[in-house]
C-alpha positions as CSV (number, residue, x, y, z in Angstrom):
1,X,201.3,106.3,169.1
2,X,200.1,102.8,168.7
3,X,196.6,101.8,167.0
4,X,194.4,98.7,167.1
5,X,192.8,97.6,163.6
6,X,189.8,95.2,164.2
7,X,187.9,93.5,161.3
8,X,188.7,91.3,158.2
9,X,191.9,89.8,156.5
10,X,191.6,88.3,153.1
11,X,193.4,87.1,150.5
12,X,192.6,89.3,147.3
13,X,192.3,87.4,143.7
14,X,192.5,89.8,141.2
15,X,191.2,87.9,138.1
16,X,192.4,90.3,135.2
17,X,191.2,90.4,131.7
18,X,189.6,92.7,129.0
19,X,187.0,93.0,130.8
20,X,183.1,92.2,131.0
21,X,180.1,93.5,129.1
22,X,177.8,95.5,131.2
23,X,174.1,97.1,130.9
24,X,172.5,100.2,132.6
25,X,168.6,99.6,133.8
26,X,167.3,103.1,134.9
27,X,165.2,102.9,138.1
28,X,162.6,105.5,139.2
29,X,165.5,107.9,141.1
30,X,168.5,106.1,140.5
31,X,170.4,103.9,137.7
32,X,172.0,100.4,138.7
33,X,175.2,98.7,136.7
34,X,175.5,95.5,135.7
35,X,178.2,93.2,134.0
36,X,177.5,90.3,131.9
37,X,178.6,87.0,131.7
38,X,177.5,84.5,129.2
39,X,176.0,81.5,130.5
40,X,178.1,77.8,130.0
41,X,181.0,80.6,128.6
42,X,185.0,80.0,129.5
43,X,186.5,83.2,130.1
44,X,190.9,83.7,129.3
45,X,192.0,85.6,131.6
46,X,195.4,87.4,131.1
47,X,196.4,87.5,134.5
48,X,195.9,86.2,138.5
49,X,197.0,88.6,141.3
50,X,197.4,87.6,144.4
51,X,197.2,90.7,147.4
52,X,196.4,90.9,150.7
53,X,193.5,92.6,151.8
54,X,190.9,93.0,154.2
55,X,189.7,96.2,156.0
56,X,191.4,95.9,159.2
57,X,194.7,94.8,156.9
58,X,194.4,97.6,154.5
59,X,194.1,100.4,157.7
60,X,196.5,98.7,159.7
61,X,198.8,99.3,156.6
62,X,197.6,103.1,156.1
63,X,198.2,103.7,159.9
64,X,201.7,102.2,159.6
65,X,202.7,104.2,156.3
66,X,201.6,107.6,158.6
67,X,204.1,106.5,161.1
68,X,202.1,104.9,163.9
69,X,202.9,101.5,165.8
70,X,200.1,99.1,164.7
71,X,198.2,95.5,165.8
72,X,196.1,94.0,164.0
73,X,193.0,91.9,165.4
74,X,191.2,89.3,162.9
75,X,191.0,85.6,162.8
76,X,192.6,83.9,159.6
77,X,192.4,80.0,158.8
78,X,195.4,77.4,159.6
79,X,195.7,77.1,155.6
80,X,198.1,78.3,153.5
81,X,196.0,81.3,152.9
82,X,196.2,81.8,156.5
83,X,200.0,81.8,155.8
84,X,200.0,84.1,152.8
85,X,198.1,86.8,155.1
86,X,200.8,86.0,157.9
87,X,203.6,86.2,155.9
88,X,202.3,89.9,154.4
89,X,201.8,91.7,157.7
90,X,205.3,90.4,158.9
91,X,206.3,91.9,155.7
92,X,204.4,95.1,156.3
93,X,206.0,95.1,160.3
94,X,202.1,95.1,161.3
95,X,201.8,93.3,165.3
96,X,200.3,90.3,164.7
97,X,200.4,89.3,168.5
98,X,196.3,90.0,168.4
99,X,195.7,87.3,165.4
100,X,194.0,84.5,165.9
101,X,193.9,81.2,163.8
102,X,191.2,78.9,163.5
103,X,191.8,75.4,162.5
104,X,188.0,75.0,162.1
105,X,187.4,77.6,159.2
106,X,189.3,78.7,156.0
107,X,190.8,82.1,155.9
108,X,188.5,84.7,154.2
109,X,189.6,85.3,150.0
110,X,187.9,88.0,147.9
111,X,187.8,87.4,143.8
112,X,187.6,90.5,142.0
113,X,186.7,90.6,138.1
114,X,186.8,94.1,136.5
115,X,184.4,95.7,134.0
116,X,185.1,97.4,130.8
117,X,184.4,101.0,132.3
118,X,187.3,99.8,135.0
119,X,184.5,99.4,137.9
120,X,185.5,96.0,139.4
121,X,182.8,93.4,141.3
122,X,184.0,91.6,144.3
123,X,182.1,87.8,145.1
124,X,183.6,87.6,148.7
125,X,184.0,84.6,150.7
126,X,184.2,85.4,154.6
127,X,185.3,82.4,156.4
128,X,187.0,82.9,159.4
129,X,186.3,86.6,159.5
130,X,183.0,85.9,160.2
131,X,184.1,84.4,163.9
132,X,185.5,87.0,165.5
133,X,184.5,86.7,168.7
134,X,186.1,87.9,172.5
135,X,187.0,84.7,173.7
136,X,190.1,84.9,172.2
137,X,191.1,88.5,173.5
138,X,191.5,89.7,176.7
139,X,190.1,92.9,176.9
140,X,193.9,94.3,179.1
141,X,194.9,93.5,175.8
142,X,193.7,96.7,174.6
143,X,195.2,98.4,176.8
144,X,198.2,99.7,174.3
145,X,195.8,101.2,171.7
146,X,195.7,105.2,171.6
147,X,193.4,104.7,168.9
148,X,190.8,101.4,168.6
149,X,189.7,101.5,164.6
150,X,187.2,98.9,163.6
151,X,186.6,98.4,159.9
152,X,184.1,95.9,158.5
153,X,183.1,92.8,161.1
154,X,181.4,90.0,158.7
155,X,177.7,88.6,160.2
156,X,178.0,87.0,163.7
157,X,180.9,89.3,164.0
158,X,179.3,92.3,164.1
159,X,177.4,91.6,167.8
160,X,180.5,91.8,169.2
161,X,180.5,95.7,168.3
162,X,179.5,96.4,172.1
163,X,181.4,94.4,174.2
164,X,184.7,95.9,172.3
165,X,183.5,99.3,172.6
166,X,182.8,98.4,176.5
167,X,186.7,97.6,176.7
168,X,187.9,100.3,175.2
169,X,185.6,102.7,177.2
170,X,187.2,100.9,180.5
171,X,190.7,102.5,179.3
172,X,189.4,105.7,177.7
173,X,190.4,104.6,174.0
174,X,189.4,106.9,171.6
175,X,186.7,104.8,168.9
176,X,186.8,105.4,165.0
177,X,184.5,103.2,163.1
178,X,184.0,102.1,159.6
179,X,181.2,99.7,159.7
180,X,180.2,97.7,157.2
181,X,176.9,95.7,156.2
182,X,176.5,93.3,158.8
183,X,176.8,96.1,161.1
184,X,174.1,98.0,159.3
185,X,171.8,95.0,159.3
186,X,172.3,92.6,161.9
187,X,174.4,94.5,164.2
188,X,172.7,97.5,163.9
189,X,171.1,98.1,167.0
190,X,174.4,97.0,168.8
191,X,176.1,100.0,166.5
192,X,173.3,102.1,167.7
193,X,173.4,101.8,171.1
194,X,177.9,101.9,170.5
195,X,177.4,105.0,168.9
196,X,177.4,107.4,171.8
197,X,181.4,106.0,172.8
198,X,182.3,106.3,169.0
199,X,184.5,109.4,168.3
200,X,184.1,109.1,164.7
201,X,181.9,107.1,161.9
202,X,182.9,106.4,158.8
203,X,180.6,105.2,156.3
204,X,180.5,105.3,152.4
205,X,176.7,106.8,150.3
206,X,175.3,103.0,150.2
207,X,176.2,102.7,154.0
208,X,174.6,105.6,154.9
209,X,171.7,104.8,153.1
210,X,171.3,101.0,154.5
211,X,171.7,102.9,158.0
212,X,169.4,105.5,157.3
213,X,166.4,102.8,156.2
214,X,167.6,100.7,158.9
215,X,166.4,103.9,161.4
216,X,163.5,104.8,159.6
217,X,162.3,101.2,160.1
218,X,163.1,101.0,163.8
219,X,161.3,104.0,165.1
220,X,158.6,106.4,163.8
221,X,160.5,109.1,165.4
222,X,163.4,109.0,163.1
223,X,161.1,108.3,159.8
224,X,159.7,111.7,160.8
225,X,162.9,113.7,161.4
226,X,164.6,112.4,158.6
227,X,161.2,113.1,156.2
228,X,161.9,116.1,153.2
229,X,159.5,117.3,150.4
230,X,159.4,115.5,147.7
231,X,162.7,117.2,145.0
232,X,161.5,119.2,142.0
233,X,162.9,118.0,139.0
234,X,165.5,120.9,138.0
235,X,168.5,119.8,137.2
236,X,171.1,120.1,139.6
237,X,174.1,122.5,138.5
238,X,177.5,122.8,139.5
239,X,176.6,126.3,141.5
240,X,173.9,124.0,143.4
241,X,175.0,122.1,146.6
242,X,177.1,118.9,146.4
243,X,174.9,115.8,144.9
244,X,174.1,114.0,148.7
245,X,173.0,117.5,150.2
246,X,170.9,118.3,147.1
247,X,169.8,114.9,146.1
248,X,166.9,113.4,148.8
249,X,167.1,109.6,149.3
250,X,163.9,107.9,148.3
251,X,162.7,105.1,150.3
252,X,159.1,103.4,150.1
253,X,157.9,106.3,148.2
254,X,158.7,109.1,150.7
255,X,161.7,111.3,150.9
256,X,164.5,111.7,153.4
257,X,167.3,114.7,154.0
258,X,171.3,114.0,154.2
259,X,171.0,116.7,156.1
260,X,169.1,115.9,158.9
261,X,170.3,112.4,158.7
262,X,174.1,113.8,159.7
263,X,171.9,115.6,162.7
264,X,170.4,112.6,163.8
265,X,173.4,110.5,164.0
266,X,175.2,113.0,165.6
267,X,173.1,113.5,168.2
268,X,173.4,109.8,169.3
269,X,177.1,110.5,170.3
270,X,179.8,110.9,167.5
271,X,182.0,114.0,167.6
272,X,182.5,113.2,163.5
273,X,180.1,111.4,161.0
274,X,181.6,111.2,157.4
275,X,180.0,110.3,154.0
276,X,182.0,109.3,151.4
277,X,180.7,108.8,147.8
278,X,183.4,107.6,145.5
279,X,184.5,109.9,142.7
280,X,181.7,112.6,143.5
281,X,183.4,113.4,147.1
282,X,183.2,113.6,150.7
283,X,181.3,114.7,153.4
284,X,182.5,115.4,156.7
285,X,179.8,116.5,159.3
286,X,180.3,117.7,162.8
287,X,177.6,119.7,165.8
288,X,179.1,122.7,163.9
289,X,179.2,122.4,159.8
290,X,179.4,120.4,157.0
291,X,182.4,119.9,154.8
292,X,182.8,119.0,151.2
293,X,185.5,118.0,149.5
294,X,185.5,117.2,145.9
295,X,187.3,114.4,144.4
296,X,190.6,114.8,143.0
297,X,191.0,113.5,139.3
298,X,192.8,110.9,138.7
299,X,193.7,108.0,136.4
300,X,191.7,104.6,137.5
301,X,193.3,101.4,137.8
302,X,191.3,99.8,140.7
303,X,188.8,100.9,143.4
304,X,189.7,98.3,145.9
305,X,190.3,99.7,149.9
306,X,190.4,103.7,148.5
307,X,187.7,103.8,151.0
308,X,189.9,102.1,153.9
309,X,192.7,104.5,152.6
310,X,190.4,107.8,153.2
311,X,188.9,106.6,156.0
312,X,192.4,105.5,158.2
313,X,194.3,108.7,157.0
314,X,191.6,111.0,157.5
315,X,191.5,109.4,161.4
316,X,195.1,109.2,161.8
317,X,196.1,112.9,160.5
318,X,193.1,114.0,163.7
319,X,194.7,112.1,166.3
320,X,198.2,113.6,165.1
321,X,197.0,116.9,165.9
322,X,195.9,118.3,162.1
323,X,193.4,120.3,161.3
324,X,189.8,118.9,160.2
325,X,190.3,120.7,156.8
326,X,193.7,119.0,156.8
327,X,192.6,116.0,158.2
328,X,190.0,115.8,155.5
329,X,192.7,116.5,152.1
330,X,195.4,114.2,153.1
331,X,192.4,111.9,153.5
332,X,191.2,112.4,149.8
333,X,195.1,112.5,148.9
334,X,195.6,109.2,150.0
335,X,192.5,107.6,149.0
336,X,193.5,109.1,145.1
337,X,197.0,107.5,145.6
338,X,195.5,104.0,145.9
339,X,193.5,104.7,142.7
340,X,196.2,104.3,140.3
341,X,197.2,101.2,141.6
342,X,196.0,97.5,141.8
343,X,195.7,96.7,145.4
344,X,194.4,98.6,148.6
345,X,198.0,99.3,149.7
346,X,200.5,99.5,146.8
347,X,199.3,103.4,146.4
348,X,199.4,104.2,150.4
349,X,201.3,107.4,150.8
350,X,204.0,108.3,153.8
351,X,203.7,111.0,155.8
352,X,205.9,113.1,153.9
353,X,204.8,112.0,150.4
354,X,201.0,113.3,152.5
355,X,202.5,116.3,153.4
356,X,204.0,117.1,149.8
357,X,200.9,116.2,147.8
358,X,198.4,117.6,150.3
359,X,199.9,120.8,149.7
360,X,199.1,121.5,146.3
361,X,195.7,120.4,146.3
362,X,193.6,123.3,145.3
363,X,192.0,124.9,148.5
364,X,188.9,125.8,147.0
365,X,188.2,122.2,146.5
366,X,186.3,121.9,150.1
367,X,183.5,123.9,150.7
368,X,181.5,124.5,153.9
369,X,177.6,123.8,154.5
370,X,175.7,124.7,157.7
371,X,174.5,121.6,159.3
372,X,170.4,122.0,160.0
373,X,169.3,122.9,163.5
């Protein structure tokens, strides 16, 4: 089976040292985390890594680890970071016959400084991934795909959301989706209107979130569908439901339901809409139920593309035929593989390391939730 990944490529710059200073500032419903940098200071770092990344690099990778062919579309500079990302997906046996390289704009480099708790902050430069445009492919060029996978396309990028789902549509490619900011901002009424051809949507707690407001703001209708009381203040407990399903999101004072946000999106089109929310789980929502799946402890060593590990496994392991509940661990396997590792691919798993892992993960670690009607 052969699988088109569409989005970014970057060179990652891990800057590695003992680590920053942080402070906590509680908020009204929520606390925010923040690390410290003296001003006019010169920070020693004790090491420079240098890894490709990008999410339509670090799923093309996952998909290729599960055994599927892969391309790769994304737009990378003439430079010799252009060359570094090259030279890694040749290395990685990832089609590059769908990059593109722009002599008018530098090839996109994250640098990524880690805190003393191990949470890591990323200043992102997006160059050339923010051109992606369809002048450069022909849309027969799709034609191969049995699965089109679009990660995170960078400002201008992300209007171009419905004139890919259009091609796909014209040869009945199945659409998986893990938008990311842009999309939820500026292309968010293109990923609106998309969403009806999307088979699956992918999107982490601050994703669903930015979408969530970004409805409420566009039409009364939703502001009142998605409205919940105002929470009690009882402390959740571990017999309570998960922390998204039991937790409303506050926005301009009012209160909105998880819940009835999954019903909402759902009924726009997508057979599967899926909330992940870092070490506190994920959430996988279709017409029928909602599953849970806790996270699996594990030791830390960077956070970087567990997110595009999750989401490209979970997809793949579907289109291969596995369950949803299967689908869902080898998803959360894989993302907890990538954990202990520095780098969004160092930690991918095979199929048969999935397999062999995926079956000792305790069973009683999803739970099921019926979705509102």
């Amino acid at each position: 089976m052969h699988v088109i990944t569409i989005g970014g490529a970057t060179q990652d710059i891990f800057l590695s040292y003992q680590g920053a200073d942080s402070v906590t500032i509680a908020k009204r419903d929520f606390a925010e985390h923040y690390m410290l940098f003296e001003s006019g200071e010169k920070i020693e770092v004790d090491n420079i890594a240098y890894i490709l990344g990008g999410g339509a690099t670090n799923s093309a990778a996952s998909f290729k680890k599960q055994g599927f062919d892969v391309s790769t579309f994304c737009k990378i500079g003439t430079d010799l970071t252009g060359d570094f990302v090259l030279s890694e997906l040749h290395k990685l046996e990832i089609n590059t016959d769908l990059l593109r390289r722009l002599a008018t704009h530098e090839t996109g480099r994250s640098f990524i400084i880690n805190s003393l708790q191990g949470k890591r902050t990323i200043f992102a430069f997006r160059g050339a991934n923010n051109h992606l445009d369809l002048t450069s492919l022909v849309c027969d060029e799709l034609n191969m795909a049995d699965l089109l996978y679009i990660t995170s396309l960078s400002n201008q990028s992300a209007t171009i959301l419905p004139s890919l789902v259009a091609c796909a549509q014209n040869f009945n490619i199945p659409i998986a989706i893990n938008p990311g900011s842009s999309q939820l901002t500026k292309g968010a009424d293109g990923l609106k209107l998309s969403l009806k051809h999307i088979k699956i949507l992918i999107l982490n707690a601050s994703e669903a979130h930015s979408f969530m407001i970004s409805l409420i703001e566009s039409n009364d209708i939703y502001k009142h569908a998605l409205r919940t009381n105002q929470p009690n203040k009882k402390t959740t407990t571990a017999n309570d439901a998960p922390y998204l399903l039991s937790n409303p999101v506050a926005y301009n004072n009012l209160y909105f339901s998880m819940q009835q946000f999954f019903k909402e999106v759902l009924s726009m089109g997508p057979e599967i809409v899926v909330i992940t929310n870092g070490a506190n789980g994920v959430y996988v929502a279709t017409h029928d139920e909602i599953l849970f799946h806790s996270s699996i402890k594990t030791e830390v060593i960077d956070t970087v593309g567990a997110g595009d590990a999750f989401g490209s496994c979970f997809t793949g392991s579907l289109i291969q035929g596995y369950s949803l509940e299967d689908s869902l661990r080898r998803g959360v396997v894989n993302s907890a593989s990538v954990l202990r590792f520095l780098g969004a691919k160092a930690g991918l798993l095979t199929t048969d390391q999935l397999e062999k892992q995926t079956a000792i993960v305790d069973k009683n670690l999803l739970q099921r939730f019926p979705l509102l009607r």
